[in-house]
C-alpha positions in Angstrom: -28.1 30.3 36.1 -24.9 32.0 35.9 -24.2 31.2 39.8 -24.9 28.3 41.3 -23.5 29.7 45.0 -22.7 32.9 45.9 -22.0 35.3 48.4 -24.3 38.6 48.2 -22.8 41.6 50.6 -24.0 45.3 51.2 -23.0 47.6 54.1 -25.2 49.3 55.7 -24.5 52.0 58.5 -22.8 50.1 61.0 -23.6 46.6 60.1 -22.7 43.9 57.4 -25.6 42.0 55.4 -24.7 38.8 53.5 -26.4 35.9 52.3 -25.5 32.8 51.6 -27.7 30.2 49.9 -31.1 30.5 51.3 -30.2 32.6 54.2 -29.8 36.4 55.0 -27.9 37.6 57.9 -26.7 40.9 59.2 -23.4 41.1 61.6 -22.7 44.6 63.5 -19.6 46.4 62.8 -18.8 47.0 66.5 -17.9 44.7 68.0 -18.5 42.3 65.4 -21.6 39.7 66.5 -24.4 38.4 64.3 -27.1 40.6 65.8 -30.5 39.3 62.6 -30.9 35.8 60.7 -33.1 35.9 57.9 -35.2 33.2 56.2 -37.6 33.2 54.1 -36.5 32.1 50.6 -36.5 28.2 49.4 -33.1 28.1 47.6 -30.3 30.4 47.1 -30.5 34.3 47.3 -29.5 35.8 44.4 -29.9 39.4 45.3 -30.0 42.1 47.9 -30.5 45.9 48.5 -31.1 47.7 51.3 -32.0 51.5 51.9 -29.7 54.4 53.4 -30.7 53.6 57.2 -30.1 49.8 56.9 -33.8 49.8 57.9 -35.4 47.9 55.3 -34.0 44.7 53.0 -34.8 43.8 49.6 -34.3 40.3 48.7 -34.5 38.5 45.6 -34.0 35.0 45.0 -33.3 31.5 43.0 -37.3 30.8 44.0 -38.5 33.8 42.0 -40.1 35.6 44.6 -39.0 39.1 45.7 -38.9 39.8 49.6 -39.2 43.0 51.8 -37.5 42.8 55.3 -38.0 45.2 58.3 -35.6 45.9 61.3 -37.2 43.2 63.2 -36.7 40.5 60.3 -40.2 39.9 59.3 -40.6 39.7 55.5 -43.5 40.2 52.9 -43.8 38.7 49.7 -43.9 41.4 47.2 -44.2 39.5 44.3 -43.5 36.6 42.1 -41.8 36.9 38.8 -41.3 34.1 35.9 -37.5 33.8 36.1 -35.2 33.7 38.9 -34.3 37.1 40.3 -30.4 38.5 38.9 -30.7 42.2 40.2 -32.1 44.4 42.8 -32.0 48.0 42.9 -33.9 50.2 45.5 -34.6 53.6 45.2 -32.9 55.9 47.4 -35.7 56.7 49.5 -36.7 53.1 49.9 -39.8 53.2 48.3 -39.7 52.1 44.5 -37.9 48.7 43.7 -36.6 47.5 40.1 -35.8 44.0 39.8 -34.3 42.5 36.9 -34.8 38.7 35.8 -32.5 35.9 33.8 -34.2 34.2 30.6 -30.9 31.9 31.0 -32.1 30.3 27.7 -32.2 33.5 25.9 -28.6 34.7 27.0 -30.8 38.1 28.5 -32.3 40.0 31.3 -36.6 40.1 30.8 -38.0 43.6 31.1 -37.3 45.4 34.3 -40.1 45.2 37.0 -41.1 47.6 39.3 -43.0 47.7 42.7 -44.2 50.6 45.2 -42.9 48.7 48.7 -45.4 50.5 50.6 -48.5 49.9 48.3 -46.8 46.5 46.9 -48.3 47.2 43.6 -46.3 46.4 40.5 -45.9 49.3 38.2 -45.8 49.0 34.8 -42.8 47.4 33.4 -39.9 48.9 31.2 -40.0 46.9 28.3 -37.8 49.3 26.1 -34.4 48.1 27.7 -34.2 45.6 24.9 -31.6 42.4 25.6 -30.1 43.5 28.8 -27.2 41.9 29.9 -26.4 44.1 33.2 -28.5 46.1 35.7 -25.8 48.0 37.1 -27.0 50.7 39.4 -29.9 53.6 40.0 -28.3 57.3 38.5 -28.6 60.1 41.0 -32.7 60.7 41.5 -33.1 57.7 41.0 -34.9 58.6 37.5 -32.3 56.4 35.8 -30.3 53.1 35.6 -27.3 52.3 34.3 -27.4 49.1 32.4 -25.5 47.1 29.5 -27.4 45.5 27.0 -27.3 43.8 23.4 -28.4 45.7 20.6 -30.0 43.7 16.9 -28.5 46.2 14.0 -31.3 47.1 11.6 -29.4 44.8 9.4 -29.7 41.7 10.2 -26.4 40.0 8.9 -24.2 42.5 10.5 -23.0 41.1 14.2 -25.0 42.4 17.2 -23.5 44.8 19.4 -23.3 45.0 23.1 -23.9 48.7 24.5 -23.4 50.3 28.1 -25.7 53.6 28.9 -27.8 54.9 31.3 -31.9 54.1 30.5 -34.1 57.0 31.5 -36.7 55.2 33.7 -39.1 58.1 33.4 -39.2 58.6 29.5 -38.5 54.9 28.8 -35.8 55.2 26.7 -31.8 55.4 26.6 -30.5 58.5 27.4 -27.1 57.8 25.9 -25.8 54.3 24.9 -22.3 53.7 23.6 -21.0 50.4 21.9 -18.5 48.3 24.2 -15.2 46.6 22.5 -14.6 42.5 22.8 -14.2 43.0 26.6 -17.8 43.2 27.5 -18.4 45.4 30.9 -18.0 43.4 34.0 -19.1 46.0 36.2 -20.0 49.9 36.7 -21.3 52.5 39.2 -22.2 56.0 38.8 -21.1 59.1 41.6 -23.2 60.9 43.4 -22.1 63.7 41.0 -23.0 62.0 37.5 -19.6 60.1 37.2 -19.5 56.9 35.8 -16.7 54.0 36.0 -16.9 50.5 34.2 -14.6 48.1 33.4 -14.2 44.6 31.8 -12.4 41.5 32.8 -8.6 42.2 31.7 -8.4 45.6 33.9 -9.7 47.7 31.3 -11.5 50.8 32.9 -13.3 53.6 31.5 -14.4 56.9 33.2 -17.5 58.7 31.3 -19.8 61.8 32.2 -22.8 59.8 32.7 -25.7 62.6 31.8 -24.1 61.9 28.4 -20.9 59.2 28.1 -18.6 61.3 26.8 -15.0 59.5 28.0 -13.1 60.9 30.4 -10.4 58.6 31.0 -8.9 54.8 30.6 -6.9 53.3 32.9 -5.1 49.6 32.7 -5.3 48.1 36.3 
């Protein structure tokens, strides 16, 4: 595992969720008070999403289990994947989660997975990302994710490349991909109007149009 212990924190309207190891809990804004403890997980949580209204929690944890909360704290199992849980990302309408796994052995993310909350059927999974190293965040609609990944060149004896793009979660493929430099990406989120930002460690940042990564801007920081 990359973490051992961590600190997970989201904002929802007027409250503050964070975790820490094995337990979830949500503080209000105004005046500041602990108003929800959550626990459900046996180990550390390793990630969280919630939707718009703060009314519903996704949690995923160290235990490899994926969790739904409602406003009253009760959670249900969604469902139990092979490796520990790295990413969560919700769809805006609270209804479709993607959760991303660690093969910590393998250096990569497994195939994203994907369940209807209400139904808590799995859909099928998205096997095309290849050797994903980020889950990032969901594009506006929802209909794709931004991700970083690790790419095998059809020739085997060149290096491999590590790539940042958005994957098009309808047509299972990349939209766009574009090759990263030495720095890696350490981070990126996309506007509500297309706009994408990531940066590495160093302070390296890069602004690209994210309906096709064409590069905006860099900035040193």
């Amino acid at each position: 595992r990359r973490h051992v212990e961590a600190w997970l924190l989201i904002s929802v309207p007027g409250d503050v969720v964070l975790s820490y190891q094995s337990t979830i809990r949500t503080f209000q804004a105004r005046p500041f008070r602990e108003v929800a403890r959550r626990r459900g997980h046996v180990g550390e949580v390793t990630a969280l999403a919630a939707t718009a209204d703060g009314s519903t929690l996704v949690s995923g944890g160290a235990d490899r289990t994926v969790r739904v909360w409602n406003a009253r704290g009760e959670d249900i199992l969604l469902g139990v994947t092979v490796e520990p849980v790295e990413a969560i990302l919700l769809s805006r309408d609270g209804r479709r989660v993607l959760v991303a796994t660690w093969r910590g052995g393998r250096g990569y993310f497994a195939p994203l997975r994907a369940w209807n909350v209400a139904t808590r059927r799995e859909l099928r999974p998205w096997s095309n990302l290849g050797r994903a190293l980020a889950i990032f965040s969901l594009c506006p609609g929802d209909e794709g994710v931004v991700a970083s990944a690790v790419e095998q060149p059809a020739d085997r004896s060149d290096p491999v490349t590590a790539v940042i793009g958005v994957f098009d979660l309808r047509h299972r493929r990349w939209r766009w991909r574009r090759p990263l430099g030495r720095t890696g990406c350490h981070f990126a989120a996309i506007a509500s109007d297309g706009v994408l930002l990531h940066g590495a460690q160093g302070g390296h940042v890069r602004l690209a149009r994210g309906d096709d990564g064409v590069e905006m801007g860099t900035a040193h920081v």
